[in-house]
C-alpha positions in Angstrom: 9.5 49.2 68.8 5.5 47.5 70.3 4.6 49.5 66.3 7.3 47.8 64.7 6.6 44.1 65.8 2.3 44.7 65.3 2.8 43.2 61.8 4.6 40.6 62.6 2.6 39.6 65.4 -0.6 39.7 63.1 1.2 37.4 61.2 2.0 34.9 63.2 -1.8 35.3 64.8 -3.0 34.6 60.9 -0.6 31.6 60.3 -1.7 29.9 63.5 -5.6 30.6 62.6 -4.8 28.8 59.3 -3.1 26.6 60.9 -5.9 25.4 63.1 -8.6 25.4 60.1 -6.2 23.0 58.5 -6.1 20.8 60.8 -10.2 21.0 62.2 -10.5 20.3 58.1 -8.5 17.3 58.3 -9.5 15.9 61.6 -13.1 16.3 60.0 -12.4 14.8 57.2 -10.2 11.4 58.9 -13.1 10.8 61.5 -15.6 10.9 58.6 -16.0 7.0 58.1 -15.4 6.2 54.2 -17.3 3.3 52.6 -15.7 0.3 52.0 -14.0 -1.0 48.8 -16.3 -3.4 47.0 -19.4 -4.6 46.0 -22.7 -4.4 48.6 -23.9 -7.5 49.1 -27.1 -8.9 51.0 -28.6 -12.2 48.9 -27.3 -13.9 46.3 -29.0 -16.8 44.2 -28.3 -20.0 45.4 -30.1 -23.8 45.1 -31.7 -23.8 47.7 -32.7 -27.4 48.0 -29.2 -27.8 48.4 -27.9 -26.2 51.1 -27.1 -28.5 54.1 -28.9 -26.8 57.1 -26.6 -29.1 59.7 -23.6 -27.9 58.8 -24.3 -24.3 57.5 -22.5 -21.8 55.8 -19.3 -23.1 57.2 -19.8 -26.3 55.9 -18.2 -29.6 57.2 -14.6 -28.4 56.3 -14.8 -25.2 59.0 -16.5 -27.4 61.7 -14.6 -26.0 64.9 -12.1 -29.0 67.0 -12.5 -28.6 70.1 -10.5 -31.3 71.7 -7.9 -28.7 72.7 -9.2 -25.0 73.6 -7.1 -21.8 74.1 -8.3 -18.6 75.5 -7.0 -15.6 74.0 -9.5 -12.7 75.7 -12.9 -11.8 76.9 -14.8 -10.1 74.2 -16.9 -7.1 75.5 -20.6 -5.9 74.5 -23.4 -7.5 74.8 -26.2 -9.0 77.1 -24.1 -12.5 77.1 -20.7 -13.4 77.8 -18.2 -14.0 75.1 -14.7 -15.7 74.7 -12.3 -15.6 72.0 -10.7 -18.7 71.3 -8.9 -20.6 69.4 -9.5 -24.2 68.5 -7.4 -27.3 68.4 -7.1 -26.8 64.3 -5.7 -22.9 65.0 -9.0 -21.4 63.8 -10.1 -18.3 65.8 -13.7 -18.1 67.3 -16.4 -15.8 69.2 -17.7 -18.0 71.9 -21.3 -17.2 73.1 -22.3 -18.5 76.5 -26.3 -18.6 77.5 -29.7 -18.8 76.2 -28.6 -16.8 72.8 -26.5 -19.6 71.7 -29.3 -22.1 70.5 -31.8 -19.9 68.4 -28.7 -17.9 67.0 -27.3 -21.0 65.6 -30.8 -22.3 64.1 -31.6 -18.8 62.6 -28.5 -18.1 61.0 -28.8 -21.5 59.0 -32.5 -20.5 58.2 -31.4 -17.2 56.7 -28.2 -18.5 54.7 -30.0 -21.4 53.2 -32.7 -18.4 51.3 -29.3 -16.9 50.1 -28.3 -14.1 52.5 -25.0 -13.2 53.5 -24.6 -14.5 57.3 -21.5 -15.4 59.9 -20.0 -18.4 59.9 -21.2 -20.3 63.7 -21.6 -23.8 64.7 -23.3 -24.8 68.3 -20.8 -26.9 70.5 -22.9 -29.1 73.0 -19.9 -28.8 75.5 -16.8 -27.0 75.5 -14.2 -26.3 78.2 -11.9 -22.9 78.0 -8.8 -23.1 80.0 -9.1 -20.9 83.5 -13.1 -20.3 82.2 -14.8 -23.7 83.0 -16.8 -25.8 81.3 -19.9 -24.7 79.5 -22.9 -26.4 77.7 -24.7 -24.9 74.2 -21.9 -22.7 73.6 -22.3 -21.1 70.1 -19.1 -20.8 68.0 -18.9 -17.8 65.5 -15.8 -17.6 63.2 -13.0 -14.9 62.9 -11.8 -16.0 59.0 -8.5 -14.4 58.4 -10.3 -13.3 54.9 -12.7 -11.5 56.2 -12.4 -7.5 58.3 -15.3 -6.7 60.3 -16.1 -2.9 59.4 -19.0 -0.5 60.8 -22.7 -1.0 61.3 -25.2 -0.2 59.0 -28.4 1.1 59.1 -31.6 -0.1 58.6 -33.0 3.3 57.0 -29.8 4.4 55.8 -27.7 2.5 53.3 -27.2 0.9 50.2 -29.5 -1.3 49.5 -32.7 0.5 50.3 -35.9 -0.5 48.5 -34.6 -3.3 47.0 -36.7 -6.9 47.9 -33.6 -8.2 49.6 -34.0 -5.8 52.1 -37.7 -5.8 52.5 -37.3 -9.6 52.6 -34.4 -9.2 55.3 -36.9 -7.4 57.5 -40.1 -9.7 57.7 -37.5 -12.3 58.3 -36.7 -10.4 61.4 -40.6 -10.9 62.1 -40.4 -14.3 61.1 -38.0 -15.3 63.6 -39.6 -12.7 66.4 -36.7 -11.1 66.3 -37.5 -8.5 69.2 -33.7 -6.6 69.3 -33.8 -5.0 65.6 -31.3 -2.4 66.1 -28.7 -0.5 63.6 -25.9 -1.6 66.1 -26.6 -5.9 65.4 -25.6 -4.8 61.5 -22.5 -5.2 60.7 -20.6 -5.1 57.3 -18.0 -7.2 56.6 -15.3 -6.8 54.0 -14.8 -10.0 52.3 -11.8 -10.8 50.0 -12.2 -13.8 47.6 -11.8 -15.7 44.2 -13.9 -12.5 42.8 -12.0 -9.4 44.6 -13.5 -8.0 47.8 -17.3 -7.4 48.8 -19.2 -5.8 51.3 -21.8 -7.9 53.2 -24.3 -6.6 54.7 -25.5 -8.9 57.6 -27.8 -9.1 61.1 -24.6 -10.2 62.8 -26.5 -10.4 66.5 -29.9 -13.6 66.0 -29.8 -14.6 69.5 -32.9 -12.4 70.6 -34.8 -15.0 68.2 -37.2 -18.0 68.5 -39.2 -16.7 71.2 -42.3 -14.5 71.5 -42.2 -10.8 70.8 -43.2 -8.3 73.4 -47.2 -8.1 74.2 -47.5 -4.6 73.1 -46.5 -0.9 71.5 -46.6 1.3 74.4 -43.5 3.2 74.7 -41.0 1.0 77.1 -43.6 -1.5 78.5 -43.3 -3.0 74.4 -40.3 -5.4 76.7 -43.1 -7.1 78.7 -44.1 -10.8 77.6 -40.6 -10.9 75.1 -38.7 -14.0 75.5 -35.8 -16.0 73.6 -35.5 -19.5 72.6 -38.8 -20.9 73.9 -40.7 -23.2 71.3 -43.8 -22.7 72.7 -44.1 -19.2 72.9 -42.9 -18.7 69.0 -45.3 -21.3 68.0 -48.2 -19.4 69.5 -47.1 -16.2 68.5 -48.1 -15.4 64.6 -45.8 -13.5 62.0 -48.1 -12.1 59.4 -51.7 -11.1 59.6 -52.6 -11.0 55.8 -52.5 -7.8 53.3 -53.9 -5.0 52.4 -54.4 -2.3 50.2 -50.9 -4.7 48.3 -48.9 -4.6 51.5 -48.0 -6.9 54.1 -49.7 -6.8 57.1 -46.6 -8.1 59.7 -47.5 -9.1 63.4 -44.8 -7.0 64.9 -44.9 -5.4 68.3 -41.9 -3.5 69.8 -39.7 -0.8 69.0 -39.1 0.4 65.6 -42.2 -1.3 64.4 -42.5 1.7 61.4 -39.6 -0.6 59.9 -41.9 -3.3 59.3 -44.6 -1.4 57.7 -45.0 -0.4 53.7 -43.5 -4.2 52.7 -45.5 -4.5 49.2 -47.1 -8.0 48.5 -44.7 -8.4 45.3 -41.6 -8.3 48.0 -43.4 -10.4 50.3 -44.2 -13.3 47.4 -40.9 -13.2 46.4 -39.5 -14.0 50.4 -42.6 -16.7 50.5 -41.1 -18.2 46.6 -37.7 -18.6 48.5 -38.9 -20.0 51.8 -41.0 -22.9 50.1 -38.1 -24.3 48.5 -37.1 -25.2 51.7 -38.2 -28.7 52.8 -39.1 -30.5 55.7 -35.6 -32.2 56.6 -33.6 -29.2 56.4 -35.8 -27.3 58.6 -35.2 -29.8 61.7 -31.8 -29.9 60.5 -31.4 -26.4 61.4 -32.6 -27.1 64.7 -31.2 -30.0 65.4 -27.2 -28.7 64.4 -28.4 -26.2 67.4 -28.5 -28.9 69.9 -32.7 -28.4 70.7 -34.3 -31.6 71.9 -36.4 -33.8 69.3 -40.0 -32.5 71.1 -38.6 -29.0 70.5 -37.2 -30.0 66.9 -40.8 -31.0 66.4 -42.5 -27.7 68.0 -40.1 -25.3 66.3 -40.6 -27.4 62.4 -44.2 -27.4 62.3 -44.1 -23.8 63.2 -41.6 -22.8 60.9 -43.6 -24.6 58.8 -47.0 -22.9 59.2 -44.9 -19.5 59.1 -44.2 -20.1 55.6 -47.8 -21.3 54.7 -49.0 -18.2 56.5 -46.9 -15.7 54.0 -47.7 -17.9 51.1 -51.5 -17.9 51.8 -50.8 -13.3 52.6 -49.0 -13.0 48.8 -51.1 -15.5 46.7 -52.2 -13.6 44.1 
């Protein structure tokens, strides 16, 4: 009888196996993230001279109402806290609370206006959220019903590597002393519109911006001397020491600085060609839609300013 059923028991031990590859092979293959449908998309063309650096990419039509306020959860991640909201006009929001809130605002309006693809945020100089409190410099960052928010991308791995939109994506990373370059402040975002669907690439996360990067490269100790938000250290601190042998020479210190390395002086005229259509006004209007006093208006424009003279002066050829 035990000979009789061997076979069948063999079987059944061969099915099961088979069974199990199948499914390992399509576990595998479902937690295997697949790319997005659509274009990638980092920069586009646009006149510069005309974007309006108050307002930003949302424009006056998207500016939040927040004359009545309704919590819907905590967000979690981060070094600050977060709300989601919605505002009196039924729009959904990311609220940022702390010192994040101001350069965020000011550098997301400095990168859209060159042409890259950013969030949509406003700075709100006082909001209250029901059973929360009442909070000053809160930055507002929409949720548009258009738009999915997908994985992160990486800055050595993905689909726009080499190209000058990237290269010029990173020395503005130096540009605003942007001392929390990491893979997880990327984000791609799946955008439908008049066109079909996209995929922009952004730096969702600015806030570690408009200070002073750390004092050095030693491994961990690169933190000490970093700040955020504090005019006076970024307009001490320099961006770009000159070039050589045709690269940029950036004046990063921190972690991952091999990222800012290898930036040719073609890439970096091309960033420099964009940044000097910019003009005075729209400079302190980016500053000034971020709630900063007029002395730190002031501070942060002529250093901006000098930034762009700096990378101009690098690239001449």
């Amino acid at each position: 009888m035990a000979g009789t059923n061997r076979p069948y028991v063999r079987a059944i031990y061969l099915i099961i196996i088979a069974l199990l590859l199948a499914t390992g092979g399509i576990a595998q293959k479902k937690s295997k993230p697949q790319p997005p449908a659509g274009n990638a998309v980092m920069w586009e063309k646009v006149n510069i001279k005309n974007r309006d650096l108050f307002h930003g990419p949302g424009g006056r039509d998207m500016m939040p109402d927040v004359s009545r306020v309704t919590f819907i959860k905590e967000e979690k991640g981060g070094h600050n806290k977060k709300y989601r909201i919605k505002d009196a006009a039924g729009r959904t929001w990311v609220a940022k609370l702390g010192r994040e809130a101001q350069p965020e605002t000011a550098s997301v309006r400095l990168l859209w206006a060159l042409g890259y693809k950013t969030e949509i945020n406003y700075l709100v100089p006082t909001i209250t959220i029901p059973g929360k409190g009442t909070f000053q410099n809160v930055r507002l960052e929409a949720r548009p019903d258009n738009v999915d928010r997908l994985e992160e991308w990486k800055w050595k791995d993905n689909p726009l590597n080499g190209t000058k939109e990237l290269q010029g994506l990173k020395m503005m990373m130096v540009f605003f002393n942007n001392w929390d370059v990491l893979d997880l402040q990327n984000k791609v975002l799946k955008v439908d519109g008049k066109h079909g669907s996209e995929q922009h690439y952004i730096v969702s996360d600015l806030g570690s911006t408009m200070g002073r990067l750390g004092n050095n490269n030693l491994p961990i100790i690169y933190r000490l001397g970093r700040s955020t938000g504090k005019p006076n250290h970024y307009a001490k601190s320099k961006f770009v020491k000159g070039a050589k042998d045709g690269e940029v020479i950036l004046a990063y210190k921190g972690k991952n600085r091999g990222l800012f390395k290898h930036i040719t002086v073609e890439q970096g005229r091309w960033l420099a060609d964009l940044l000097l259509r910019l003009d005075e006004k729209q400079v302190r209007d980016a500053f000034r839609a971020a709630n900063y006093s007029q002395r730190d208006i002031d501070t942060y424009t002529t250093a901006v300013l000098k930034r762009i003279d700096d990378l101009d002066r690098a690239t001449a050829y």
